[in-house]
N, C-alpha and C positions, 0 to 999 in steps of 0.2 A: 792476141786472143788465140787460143788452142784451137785449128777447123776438125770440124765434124769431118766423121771417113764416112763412107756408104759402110754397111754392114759387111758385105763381098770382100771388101777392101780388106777392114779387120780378121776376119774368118781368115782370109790368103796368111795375114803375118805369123795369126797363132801355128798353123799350119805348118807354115816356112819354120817357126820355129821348133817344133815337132817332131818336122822329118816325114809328115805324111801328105800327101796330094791331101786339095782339096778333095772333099767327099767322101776320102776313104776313111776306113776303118782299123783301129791300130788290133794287132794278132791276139787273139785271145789267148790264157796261162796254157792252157789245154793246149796250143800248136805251138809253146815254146819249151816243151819238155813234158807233157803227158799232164800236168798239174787239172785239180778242177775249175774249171771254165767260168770264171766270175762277171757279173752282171757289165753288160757294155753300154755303156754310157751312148746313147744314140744323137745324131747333130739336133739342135734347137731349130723348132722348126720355121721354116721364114716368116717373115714378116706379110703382112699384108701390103699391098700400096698404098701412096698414099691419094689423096681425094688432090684434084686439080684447086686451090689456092687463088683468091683474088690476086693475092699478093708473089703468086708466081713472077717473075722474070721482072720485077720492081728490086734494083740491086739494094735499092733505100733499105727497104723494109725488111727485105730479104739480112740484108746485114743486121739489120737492128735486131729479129728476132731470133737469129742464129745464134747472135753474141750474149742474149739473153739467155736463152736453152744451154750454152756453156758455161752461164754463172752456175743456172740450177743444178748442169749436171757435175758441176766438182770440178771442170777443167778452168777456170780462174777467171781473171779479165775484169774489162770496166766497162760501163755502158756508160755513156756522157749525155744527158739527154738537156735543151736550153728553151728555156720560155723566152719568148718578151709581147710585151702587150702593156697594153693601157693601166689606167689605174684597178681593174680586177686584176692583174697579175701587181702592179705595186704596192697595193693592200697588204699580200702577203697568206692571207689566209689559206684560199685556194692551192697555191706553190708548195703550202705548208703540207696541205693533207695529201696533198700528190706527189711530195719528196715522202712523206712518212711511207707513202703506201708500195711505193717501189720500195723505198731501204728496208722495211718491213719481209718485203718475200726475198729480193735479189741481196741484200748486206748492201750497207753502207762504205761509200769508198771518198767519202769526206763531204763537205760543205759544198763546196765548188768554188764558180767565179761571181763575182757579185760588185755590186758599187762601193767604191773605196769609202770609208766613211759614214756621217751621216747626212747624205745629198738632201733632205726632203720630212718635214714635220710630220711625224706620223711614221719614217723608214724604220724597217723591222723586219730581222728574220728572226724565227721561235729557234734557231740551232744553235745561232752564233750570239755572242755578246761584244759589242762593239763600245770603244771610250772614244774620245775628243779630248784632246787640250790646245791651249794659244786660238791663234785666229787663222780658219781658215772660212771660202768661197767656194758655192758651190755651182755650177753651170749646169743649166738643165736646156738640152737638145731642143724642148717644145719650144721657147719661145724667149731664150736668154741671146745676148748676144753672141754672136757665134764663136768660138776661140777655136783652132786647129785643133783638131786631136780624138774630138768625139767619137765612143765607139759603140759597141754593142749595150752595155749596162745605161747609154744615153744620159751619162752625168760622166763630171770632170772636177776633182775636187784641185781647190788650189793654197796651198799653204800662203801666209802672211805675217808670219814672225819665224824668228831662230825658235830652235825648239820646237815647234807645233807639233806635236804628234797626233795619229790615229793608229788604233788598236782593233786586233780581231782574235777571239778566241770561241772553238766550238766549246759548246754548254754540255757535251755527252761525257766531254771527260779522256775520249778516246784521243785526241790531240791529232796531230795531222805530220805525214813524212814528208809533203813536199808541197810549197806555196808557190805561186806567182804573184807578180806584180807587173800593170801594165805603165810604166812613166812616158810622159810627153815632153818629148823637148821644145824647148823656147829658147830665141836669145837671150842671154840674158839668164835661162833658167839655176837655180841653186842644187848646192848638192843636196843629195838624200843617206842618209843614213836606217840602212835597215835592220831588225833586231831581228832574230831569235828568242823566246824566253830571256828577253833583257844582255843579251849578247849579241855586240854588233857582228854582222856577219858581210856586211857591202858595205862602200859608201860609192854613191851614183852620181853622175855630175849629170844630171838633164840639158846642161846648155849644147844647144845645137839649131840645124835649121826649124822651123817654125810647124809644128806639127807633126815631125816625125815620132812615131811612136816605138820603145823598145818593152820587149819581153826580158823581164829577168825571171829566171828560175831560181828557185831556192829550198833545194835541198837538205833536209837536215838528219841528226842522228836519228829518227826516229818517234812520234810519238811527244814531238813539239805541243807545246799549249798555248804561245800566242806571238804573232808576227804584230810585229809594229815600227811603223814609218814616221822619222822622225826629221823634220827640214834641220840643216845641219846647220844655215845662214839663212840673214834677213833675204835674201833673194826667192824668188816664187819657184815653187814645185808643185807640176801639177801630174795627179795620178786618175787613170782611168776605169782601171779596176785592180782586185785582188783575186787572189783564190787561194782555197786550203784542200787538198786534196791526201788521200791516205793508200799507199801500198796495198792493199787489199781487192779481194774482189768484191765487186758490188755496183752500186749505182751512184750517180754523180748526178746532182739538178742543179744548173744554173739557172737562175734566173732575175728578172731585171724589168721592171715596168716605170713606165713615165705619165704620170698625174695629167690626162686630159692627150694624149698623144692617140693620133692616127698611125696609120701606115706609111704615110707621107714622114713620119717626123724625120725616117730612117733616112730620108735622104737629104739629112743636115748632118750626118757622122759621116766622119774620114773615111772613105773607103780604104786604104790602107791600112787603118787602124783595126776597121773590121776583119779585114782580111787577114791580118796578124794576131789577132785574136781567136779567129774560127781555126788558123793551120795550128794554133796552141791547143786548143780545148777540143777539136774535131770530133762536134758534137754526131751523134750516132741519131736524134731525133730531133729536130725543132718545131716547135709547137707555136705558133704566131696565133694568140690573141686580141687583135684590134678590130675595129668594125663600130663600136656603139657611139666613138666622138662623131664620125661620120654620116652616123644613121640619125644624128640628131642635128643635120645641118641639110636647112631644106635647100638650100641655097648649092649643092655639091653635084660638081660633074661627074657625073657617073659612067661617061665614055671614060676620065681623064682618069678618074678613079680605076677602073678594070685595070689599063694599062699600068698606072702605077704600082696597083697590087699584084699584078704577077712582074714584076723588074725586083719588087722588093721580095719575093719568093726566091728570083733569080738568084739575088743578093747573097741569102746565108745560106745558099742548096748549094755547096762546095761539095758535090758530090761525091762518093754515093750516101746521099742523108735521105733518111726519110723526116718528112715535111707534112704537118698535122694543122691543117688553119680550125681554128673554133670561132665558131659564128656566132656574131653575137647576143648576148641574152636578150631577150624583149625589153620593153622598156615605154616609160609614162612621161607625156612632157604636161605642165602646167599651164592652160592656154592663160593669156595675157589678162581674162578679166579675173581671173581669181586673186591675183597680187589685190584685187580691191576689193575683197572681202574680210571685213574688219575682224572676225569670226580665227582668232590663229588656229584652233581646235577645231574649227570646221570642216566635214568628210566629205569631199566631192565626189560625184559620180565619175565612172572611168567607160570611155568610146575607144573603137577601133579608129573611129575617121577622127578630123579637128574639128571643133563647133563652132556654130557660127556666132560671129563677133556680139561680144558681150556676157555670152553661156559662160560659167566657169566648170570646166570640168579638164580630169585628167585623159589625155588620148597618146593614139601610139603614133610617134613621128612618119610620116609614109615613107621617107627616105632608108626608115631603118630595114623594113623589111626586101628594097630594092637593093640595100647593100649584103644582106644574107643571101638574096638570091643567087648575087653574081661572085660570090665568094663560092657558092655551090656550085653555080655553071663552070667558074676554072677549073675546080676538082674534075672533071670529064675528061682536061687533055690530059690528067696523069700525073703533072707537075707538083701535087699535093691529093691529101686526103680531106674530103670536109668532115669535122664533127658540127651539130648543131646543137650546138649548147640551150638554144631557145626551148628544144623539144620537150628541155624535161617539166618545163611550164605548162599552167592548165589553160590552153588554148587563149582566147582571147583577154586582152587583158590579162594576161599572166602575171606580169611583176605587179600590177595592183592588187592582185587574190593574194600574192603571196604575203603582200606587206599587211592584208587584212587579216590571216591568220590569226588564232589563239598564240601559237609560235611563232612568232617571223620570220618566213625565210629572204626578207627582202627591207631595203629599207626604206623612211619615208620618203625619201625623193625620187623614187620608182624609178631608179636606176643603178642603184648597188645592193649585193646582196647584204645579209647578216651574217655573221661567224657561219651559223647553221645552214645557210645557204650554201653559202661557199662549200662548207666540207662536206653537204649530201651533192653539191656535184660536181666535187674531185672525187668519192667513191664512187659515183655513175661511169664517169669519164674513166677511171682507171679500170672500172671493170669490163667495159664496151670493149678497150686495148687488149687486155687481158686475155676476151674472148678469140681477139683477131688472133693475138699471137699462138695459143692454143686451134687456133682453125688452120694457123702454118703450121706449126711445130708436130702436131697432131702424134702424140707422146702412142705408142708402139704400132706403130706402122713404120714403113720403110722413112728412112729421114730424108728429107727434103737435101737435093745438091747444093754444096759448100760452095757460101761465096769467098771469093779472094778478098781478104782485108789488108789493109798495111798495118805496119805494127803502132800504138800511140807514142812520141818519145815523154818520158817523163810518167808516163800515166801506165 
């Protein structure tokens, strides 16, 4: 990424180039030979300063919207930004209108990384087009058995015949300069064969110690339209993720959710594997959406919980990241007598508290709102920012109003949003950010000082 200069800075070079001190003024026609004296262009006047920034001296954030304000101003670069969360990030909807809405003002700079395959009924991104052939297995982090290797996308796909293939092509058309692939070695593991638009361009032996995970990069001519992985022998290959990434400037959203997953889940993936994953993709944001499996288990320790959830902060903050938790959306559990109401069309009433035994009504789990709290209390040491995804609900009983709407923005199980949920609040959500970055960035006034970035290899 190109750094910002201070204004000072630039004024010196034009100068230097020039031939004139700062501040002066070059001789008018008139003192170089009697000529008439033509209009003199006078210096531009300074800037104002700028306003002190929440986000002052936060390298995180500071680099994220630095690197942003260089997309906008023409000086090029990627911003890498990575969700993971529960099944409202696995859904897909939300991720969707929140890649759209960065790629939309910043350009798009490809698909990103993502689960190899199709890990999960219902897996879908709106960008990309994904095939399957042969047989393969898929290992899901929440509650599969555990294999080495698990990493951030929290699926491990594993091939089971010669042949098998899995395919990825973005649906825009624009095709992609450079893919990854994350493979797990195993004893025993087979080789991999991987293609280009139907040209093999690797073949990978995965056999190795039991979990160790490699990056391969993969380079192409240009404006590629679909990688695909193809087990070359009956031996097992397993893959952790992909990604499709484009030479250009613009934004990059990975993202990755697990069907029923805590924050906890993350501490069944390889830490190596994470770790080799994040120094690849060296995301510039990560956005941790979990919170609502938790908040709906009365039964949860809430000291053990705090502690887990800032170690898992710890975890993908491979500094300097800026770090965004989203709290989770409100939400309705079914007290037990209503399963005995013969009535399946039947509209119960909705409570803040639970009722007492026999009542059938929908209420709000108490756990849920102890687990948004203490998600906001961490925000205070710094360590992250909270958004409160709950807020944009209409106070009590929220997801039950929304699911009663003429529109729904909620669904019956008063726990997941609708399409239309989802996408009024990823436009909420991106434009709250939006705000912050323009409260940095703060467009003609002196510019905020340039953080030091490393450069991304590949990216």
């Amino acid at each position: 990424m190109r750094r910002l200069f201070p204004l000072g800075l630039l004024l010196a070079v034009v100068a230097a180039c020039s031939g004139a001190p700062v501040g002066s003024t070059a001789p008018s026609p008139a003192s170089r030979g009697g000529l008439p004296a033509a209009t003199v262009r006078s210096a531009p006047p300074a800037l104002p300063p700028r306003a002190p920034s929440p986000y002052d001296g936060n390298a995180g954030f500071e680099r994220l919207f630095q690197r942003l304000a260089a997309i906008e101003a023409g000086h090029g670069g990627t911003v890498d930004i990575l969700q993971l969360g529960d099944s409202h990030t696995a859904g897909g909807v939300f991720t969707t209108r929140l890649r759209d809405a960065f790629q939309e003002r910043f350009g798009s700079a490809g698909p990103g990384y993502m689960p190899a395959g199709k890990p999960y009924i219902g897996s879908r991104r709106a960008d990309v087009a994904v095939t399957q052939e042969g047989k393969w297995q898929y290992f899901n982090s929440l509650n599969d058995p555990s294999p080495p290797g698990w990493g951030i996308t929290g699926f491990l796909a594993r091939s089971h015949s010669r042949g098998a293939a899995i395919s990825v092509t973005p649906k825009d058309g624009l095709g992609f300069d450079i893919a990854g692939v994350t493979v797990v070695r195993q004893p025993g593991g087979g080789d991999l064969l991987v293609l280009i638009d139907d040209r093999v361009v690797r073949q990978v032996s995965t056999q190795g110690p039991a979990g160790s995970a490699q990056w391969i990069t993969l380079p192409t001519a240009g404006q590629a339209q679909q990688l695909k992985l193809v087990a070359a022998d009956a031996r097992p290959v397993d893959i952790a993720g992909w990604s499709l990434d484009r030479a250009r400037p613009g934004v990059v959203m990975d993202s990755a959710g697990v069907v029923g997953a805590r924050v906890t889940t993350m501490d069944r993936w390889n830490p190596d594997t994470v770790a080799l994953e994040l120094a690849q993709r060296k995301p510039d944001l990560v956005i941790l959406a979990y919170g609502t499996n938790e908040g709906f288990d009365p039964a949860l320790d809430l000291a053990a919980y705090q502690e887990r959830f800032r170690a898992a902060v710890r975890r993908v903050n491979a500094g300097p990241v800026a770090v965004i938790v989203l709290g989770p959306l409100d939400g309705q559990a079914e007290a037990a007598a209503c399963k005995r109401v013969a009535d399946k069309d039947a509209v119960f009433p909705c409570q803040e508290a639970p009722p007492p035994p026999g009542r059938c009504a929908w209420y709000t789990p108490p756990t849920l709102g102890r687990v948004r709290a203490l998600q906001a209390q961490g925000a205070r040491k710094g360590d992250y920012v909270f958004w409160d995804w709950a807020q944009l609900m209409p106070g009590a009983c929220g997801m039950d109003r929304w699911v009663r709407q003429p529109v729904p923005l909620a669904r019956p199980d008063h726990v997941h949003l609708t399409p239309e949920g989802y996408t009024l609040t990823a436009n909420a959500f991106f434009a709250w950010l939006m705000d912050q970055y323009q409260g940095y960035i703060q467009p003609g006034a002196t510019p905020p000082q340039p953080v030091a970035t490393a450069a991304v290899p590949g990216r």
